[in-house]
KEKE-3310 file (N, C-alpha, C; in steps of 0.2 Angstrom, whole numbers, plus 5000, padded with zeros to 4 digits):
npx = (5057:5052:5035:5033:5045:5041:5036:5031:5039:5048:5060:5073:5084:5095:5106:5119:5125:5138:5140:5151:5147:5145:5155:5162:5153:5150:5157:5147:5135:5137:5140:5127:5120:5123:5118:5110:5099:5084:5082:5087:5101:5105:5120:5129:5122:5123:5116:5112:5108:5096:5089:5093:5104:5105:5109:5105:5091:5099:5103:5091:5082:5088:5088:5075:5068:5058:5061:5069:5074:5083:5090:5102:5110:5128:5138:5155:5159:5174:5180:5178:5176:5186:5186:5175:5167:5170:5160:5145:5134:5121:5120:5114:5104:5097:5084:5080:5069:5064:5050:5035:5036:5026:5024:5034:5045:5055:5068:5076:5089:5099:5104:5116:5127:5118:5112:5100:5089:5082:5068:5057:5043:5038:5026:5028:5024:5011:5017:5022:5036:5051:5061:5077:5088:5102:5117:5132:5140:5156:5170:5183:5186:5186:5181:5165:5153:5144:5139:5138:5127:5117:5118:5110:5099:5094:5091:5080:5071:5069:5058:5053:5049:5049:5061:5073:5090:5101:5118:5129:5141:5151:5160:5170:5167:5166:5163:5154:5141:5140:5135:5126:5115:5116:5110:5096:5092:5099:5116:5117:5129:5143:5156:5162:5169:5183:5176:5180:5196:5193:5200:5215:5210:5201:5199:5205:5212:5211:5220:5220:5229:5225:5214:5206:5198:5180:5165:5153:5137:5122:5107:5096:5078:5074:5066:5067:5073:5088:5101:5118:5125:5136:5154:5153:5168:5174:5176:5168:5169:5174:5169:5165:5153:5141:5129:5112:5102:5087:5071:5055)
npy = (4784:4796:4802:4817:4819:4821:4815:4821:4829:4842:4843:4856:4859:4873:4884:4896:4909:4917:4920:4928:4934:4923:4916:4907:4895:4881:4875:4881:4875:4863:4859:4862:4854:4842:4844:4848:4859:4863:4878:4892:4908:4918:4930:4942:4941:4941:4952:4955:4971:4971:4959:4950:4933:4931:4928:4918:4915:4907:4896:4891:4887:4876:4867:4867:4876:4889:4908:4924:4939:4954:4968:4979:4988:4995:4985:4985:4972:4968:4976:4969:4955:4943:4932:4936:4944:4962:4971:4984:4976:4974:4971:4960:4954:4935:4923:4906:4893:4876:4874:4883:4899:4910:4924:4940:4954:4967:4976:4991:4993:5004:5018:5022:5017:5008:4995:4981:4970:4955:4947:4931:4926:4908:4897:4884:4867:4872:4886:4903:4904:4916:4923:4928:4936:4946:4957:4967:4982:4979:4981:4979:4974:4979:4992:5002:5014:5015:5002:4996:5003:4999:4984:4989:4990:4979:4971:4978:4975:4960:4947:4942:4928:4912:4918:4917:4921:4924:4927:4938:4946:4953:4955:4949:4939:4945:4955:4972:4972:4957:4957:4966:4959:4949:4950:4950:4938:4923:4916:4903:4893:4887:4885:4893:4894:4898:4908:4914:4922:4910:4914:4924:4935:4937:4950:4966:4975:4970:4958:4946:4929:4917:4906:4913:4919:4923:4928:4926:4919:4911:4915:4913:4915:4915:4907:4895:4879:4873:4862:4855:4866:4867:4870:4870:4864:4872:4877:4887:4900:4914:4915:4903:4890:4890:4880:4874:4865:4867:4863:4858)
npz = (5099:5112:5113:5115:5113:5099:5086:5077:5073:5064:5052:5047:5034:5036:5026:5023:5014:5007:4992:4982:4970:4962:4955:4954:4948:4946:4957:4968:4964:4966:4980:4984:4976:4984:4999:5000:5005:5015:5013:5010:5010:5002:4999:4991:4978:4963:4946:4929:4922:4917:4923:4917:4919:4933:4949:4958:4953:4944:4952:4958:4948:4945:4955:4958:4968:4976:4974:4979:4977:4981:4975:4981:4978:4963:4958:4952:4941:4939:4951:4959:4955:4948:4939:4931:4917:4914:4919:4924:4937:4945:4964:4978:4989:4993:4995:4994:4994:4996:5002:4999:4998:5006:5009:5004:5010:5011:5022:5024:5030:5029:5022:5016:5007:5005:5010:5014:5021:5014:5016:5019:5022:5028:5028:5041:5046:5052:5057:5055:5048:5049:5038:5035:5025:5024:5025:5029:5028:5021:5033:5033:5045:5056:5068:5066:5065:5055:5052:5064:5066:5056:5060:5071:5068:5062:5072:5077:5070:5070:5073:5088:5089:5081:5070:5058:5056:5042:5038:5031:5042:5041:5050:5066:5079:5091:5088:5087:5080:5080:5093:5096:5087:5094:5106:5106:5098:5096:5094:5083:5081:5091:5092:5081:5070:5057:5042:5032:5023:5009:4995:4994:4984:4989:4995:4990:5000:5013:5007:5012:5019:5023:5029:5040:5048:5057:5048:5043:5049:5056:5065:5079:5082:5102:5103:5094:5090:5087:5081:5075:5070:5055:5047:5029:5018:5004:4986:4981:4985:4993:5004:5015:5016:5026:5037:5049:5059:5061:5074:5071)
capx = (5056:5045:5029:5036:5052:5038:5036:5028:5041:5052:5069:5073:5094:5096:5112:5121:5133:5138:5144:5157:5146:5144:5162:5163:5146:5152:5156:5144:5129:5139:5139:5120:5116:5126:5118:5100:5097:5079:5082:5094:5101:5113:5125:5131:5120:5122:5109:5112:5104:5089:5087:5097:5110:5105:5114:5101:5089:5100:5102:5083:5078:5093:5085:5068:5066:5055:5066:5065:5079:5080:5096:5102:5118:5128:5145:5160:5166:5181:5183:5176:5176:5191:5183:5169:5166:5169:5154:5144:5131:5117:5122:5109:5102:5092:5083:5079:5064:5060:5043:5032:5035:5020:5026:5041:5049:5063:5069:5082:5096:5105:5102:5122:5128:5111:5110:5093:5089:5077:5063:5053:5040:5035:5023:5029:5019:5008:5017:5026:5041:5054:5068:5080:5097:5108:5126:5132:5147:5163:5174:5189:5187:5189:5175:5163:5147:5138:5140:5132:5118:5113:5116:5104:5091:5093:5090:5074:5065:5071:5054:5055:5048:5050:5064:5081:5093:5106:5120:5139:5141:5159:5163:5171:5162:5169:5163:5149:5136:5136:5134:5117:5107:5114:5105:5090:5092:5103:5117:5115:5135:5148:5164:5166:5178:5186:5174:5184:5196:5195:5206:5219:5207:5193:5198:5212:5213:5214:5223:5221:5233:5224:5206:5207:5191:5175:5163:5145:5132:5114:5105:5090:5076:5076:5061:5067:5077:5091:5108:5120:5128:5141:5155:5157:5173:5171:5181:5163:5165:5180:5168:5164:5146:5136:5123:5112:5098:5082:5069:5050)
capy = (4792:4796:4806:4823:4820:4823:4812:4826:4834:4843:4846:4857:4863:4882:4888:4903:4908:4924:4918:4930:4935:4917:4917:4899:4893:4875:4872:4882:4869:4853:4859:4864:4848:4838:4844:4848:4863:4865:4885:4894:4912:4922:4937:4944:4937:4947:4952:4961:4978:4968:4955:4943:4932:4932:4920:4918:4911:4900:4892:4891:4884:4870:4862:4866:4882:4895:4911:4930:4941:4961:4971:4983:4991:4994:4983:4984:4965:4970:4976:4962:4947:4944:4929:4938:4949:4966:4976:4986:4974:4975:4965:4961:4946:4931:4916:4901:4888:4870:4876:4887:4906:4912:4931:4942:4959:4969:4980:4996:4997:5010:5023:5024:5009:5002:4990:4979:4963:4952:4941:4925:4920:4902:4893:4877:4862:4877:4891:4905:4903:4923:4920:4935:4936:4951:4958:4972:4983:4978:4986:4977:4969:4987:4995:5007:5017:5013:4995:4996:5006:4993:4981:4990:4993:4976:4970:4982:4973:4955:4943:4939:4923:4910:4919:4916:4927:4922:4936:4940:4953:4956:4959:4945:4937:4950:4965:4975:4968:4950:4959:4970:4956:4943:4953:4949:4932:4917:4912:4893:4890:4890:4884:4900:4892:4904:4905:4918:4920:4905:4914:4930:4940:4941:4958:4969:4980:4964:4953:4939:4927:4913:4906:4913:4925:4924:4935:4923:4919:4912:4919:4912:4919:4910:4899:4891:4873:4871:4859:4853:4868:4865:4874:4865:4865:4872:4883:4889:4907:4916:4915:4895:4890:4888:4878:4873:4859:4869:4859:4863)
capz = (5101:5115:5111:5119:5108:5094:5082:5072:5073:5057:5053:5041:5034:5035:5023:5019:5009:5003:4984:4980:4963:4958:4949:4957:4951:4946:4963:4973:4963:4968:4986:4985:4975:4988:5004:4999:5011:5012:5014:5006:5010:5000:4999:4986:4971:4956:4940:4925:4924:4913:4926:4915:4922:4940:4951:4965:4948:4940:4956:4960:4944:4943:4958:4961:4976:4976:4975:4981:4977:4979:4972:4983:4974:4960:4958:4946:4943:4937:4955:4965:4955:4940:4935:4929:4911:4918:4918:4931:4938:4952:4971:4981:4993:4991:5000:4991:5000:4994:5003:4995:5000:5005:5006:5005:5011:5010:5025:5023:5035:5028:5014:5014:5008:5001:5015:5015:5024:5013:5019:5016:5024:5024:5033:5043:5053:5057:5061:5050:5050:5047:5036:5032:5022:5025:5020:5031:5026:5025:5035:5035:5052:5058:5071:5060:5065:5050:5052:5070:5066:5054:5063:5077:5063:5058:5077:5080:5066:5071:5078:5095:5088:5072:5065:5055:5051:5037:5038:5031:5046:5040:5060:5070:5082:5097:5084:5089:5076:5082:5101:5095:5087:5100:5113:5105:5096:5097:5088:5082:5082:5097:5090:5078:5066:5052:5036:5027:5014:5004:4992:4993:4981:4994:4998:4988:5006:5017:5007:5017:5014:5024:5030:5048:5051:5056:5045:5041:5057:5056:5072:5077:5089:5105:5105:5089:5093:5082:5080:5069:5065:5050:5043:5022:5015:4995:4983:4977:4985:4997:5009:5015:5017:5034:5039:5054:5055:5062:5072:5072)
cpx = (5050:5040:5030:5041:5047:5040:5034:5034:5047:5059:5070:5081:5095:5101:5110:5125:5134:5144:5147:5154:5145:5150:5164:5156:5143:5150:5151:5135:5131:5138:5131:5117:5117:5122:5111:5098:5088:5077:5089:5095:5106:5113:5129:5128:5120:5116:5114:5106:5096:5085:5088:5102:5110:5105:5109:5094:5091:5100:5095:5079:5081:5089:5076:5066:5061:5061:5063:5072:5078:5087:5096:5108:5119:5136:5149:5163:5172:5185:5183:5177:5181:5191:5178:5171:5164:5163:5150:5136:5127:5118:5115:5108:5096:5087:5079:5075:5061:5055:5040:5033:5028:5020:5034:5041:5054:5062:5076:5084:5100:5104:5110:5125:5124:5112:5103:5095:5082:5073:5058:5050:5036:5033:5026:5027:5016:5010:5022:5030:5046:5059:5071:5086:5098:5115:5125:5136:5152:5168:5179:5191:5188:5181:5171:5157:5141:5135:5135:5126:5116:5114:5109:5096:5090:5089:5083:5070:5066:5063:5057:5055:5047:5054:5071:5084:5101:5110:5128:5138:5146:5162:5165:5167:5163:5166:5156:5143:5133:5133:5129:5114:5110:5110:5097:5087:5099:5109:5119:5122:5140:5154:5166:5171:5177:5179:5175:5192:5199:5201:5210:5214:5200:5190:5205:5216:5215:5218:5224:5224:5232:5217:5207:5201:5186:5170:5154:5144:5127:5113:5098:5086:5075:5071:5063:5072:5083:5099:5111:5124:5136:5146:5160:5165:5174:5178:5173:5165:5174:5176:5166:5155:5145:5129:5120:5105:5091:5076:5061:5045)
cpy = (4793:4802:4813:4825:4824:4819:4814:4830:4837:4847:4846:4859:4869:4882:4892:4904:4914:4921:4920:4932:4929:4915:4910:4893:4887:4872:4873:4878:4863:4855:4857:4858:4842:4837:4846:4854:4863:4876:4888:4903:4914:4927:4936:4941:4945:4946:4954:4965:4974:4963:4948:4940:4932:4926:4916:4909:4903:4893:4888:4885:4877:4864:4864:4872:4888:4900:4920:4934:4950:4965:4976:4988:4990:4992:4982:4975:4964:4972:4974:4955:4945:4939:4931:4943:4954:4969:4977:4981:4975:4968:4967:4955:4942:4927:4912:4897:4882:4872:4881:4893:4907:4921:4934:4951:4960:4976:4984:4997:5003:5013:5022:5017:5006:4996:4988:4971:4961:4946:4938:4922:4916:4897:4885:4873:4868:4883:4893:4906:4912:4920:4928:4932:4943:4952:4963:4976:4982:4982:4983:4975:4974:4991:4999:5010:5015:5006:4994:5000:5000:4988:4981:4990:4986:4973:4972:4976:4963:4951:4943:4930:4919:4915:4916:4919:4924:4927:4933:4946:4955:4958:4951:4943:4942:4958:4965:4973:4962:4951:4962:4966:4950:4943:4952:4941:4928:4916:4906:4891:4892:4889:4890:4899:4899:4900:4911:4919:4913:4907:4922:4934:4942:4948:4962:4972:4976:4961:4948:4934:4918:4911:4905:4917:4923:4929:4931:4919:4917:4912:4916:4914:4914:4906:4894:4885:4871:4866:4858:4858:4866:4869:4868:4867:4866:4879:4886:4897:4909:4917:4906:4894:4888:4883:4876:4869:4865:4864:4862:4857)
cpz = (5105:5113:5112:5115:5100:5088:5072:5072:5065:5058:5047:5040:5031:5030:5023:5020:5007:4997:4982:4972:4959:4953:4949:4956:4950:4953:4968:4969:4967:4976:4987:4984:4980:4994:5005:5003:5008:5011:5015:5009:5009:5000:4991:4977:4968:4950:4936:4927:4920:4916:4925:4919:4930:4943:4955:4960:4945:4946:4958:4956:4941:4950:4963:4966:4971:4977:4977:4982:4976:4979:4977:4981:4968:4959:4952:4946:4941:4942:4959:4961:4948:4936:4929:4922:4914:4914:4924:4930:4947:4959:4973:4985:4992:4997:4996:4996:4993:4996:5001:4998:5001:5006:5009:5006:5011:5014:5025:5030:5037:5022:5011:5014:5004:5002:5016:5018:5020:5016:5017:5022:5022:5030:5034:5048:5059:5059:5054:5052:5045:5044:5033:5031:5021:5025:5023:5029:5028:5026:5037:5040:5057:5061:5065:5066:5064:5051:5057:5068:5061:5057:5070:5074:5062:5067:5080:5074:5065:5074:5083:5095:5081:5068:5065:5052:5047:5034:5035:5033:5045:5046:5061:5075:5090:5095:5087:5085:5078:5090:5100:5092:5091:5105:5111:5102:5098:5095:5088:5081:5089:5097:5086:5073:5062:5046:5029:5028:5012:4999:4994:4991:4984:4996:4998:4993:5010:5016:5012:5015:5018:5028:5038:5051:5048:5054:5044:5047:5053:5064:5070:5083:5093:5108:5100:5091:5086:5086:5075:5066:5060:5045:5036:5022:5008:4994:4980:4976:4989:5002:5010:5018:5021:5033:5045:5051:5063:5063:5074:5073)
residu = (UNK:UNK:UNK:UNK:UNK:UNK:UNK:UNK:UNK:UNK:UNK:UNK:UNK:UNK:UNK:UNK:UNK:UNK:UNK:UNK:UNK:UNK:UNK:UNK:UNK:UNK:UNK:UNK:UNK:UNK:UNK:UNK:UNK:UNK:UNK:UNK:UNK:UNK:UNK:UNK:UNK:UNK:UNK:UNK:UNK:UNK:UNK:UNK:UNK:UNK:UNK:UNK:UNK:UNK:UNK:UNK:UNK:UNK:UNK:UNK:UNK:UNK:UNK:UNK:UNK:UNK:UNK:UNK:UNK:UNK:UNK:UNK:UNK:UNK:UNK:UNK:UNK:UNK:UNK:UNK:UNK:UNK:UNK:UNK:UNK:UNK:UNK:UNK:UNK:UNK:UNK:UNK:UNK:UNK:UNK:UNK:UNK:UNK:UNK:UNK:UNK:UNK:UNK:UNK:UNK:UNK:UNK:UNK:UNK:UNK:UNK:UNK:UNK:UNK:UNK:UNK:UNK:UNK:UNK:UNK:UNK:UNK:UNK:UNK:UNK:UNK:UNK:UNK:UNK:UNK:UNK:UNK:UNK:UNK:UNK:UNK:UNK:UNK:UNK:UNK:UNK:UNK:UNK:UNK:UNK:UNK:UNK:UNK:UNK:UNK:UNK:UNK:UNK:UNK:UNK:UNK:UNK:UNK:UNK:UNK:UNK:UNK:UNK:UNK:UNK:UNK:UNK:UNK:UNK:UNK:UNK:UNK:UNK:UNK:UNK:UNK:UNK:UNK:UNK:UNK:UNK:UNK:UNK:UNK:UNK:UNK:UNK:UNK:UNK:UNK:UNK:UNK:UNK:UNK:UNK:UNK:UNK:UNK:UNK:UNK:UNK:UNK:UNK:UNK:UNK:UNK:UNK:UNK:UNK:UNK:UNK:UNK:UNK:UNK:UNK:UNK:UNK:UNK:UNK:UNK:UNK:UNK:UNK:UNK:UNK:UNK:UNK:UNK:UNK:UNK:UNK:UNK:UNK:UNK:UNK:UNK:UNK:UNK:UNK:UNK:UNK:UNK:UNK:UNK:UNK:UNK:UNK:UNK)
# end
């Protein structure tokens, strides 16, 4: 490796997932323990209303991450997840780091909806590094307004520099969403495979009756150097897990 290549140099594995509620929480560990990411970013982790039973946690403390999770809703899972003991619980999003968080935010998208993108920063070989997980609404693959403005809102508050954004934009890669924070950041895949629906019950309105739509993106700003994105193959979630190898 020649000295330019950096010998110093570090390479870390992005994911995110949006969990589907954890109904799958068997398999979405064996993935996690399989592939080791060093930074984690999910969708749709659930709590109870007490802050018991929260998915993001059980994960955290099974293999060692620092965790940072902030509710943004309140969901029926009797109407999202049929695995689940119905009852209404709090969604929200996470990010999970092998490396020590040094601090966290949470920015609002959207009042309508209770749209937030939360954040972790975490110092790496010197520099702090942005890390955001966001969940936009789903609009059934179907233009919206709302969706775009949060997307613009999420876009205005993006770095120019050292970030990573870890998104279920629920838009295709042609939708307006991934077109307002591309124009500001990157996104770190170019094949585009499909990473939604693992099952039928993804989406009582869509019914999707097969794994053909793109809906989960990481976006990174465009000094950061990355390769290797990856999309797993898992029954963990109805959405399929991402990843990309970040180098610094």
């Amino acid at each position: 490796m020649g000295r330019n290549e950096t010998a110093y140099q570090m390479k870390l594995k992005i994911l995110s997932w949006n969990i589907w509620g954890g109904q799958h929480l068997p398999e979405i560990l064996e993935l996690i323990k399989r592939e080791k990411p060093d930074v984690i970013g999910l969708q749709e982790v659930i709590e109870d209303f007490d802050g018991t039973n929260n998915i993001a946690k059980i994960i955290a403390e099974k293999f060692g991450y620092e965790w940072f999770f902030y509710p943004t809703h309140e969901v029926d899972t009797a109407r999202l997840y049929h695995l689940l003991e119905p009852r209404t619980v709090r969604m929200g999003n996470a990010i999970l780091s092998r490396i020590p968080i040094a601090k966290t935010d949470v920015h609002q998208l959207s009042e309508e909806k209770g749209r937030f993108a939360v954040e972790a920063v975490i110092p790496v070989n010197g520099r702090e590094l942005h890390f955001y997980s966001t969940h936009l609404k789903h609009t059934h693959q179907k233009p919206e307004k709302l969706q775009d403005r949060q997307a613009q809102n999420l876009a205005e508050i993006m770095p120019k520099e050292n970030a990573v954004l870890m998104s279920d934009f629920n838009t295709t890669p042609d939708g307006n969403p991934v077109k307002i924070v591309g124009g500001v950041m990157k996104n770190t895949d170019t094949e585009l495979k499909p990473t939604w629906s693992v099952y039928p019950e993804g989406c009582p309105i869509c019914k999707p009756q097969k794994l053909d739509t793109r809906l989960d993106y990481i976006f990174a700003s465009k000094d950061l150097k990355t390769d290797s994105f990856t999309v797993y193959d898992s029954k963990g979630s109805d959405h399929l897990p991402i990843s990309v190898i970040l180098k610094i």
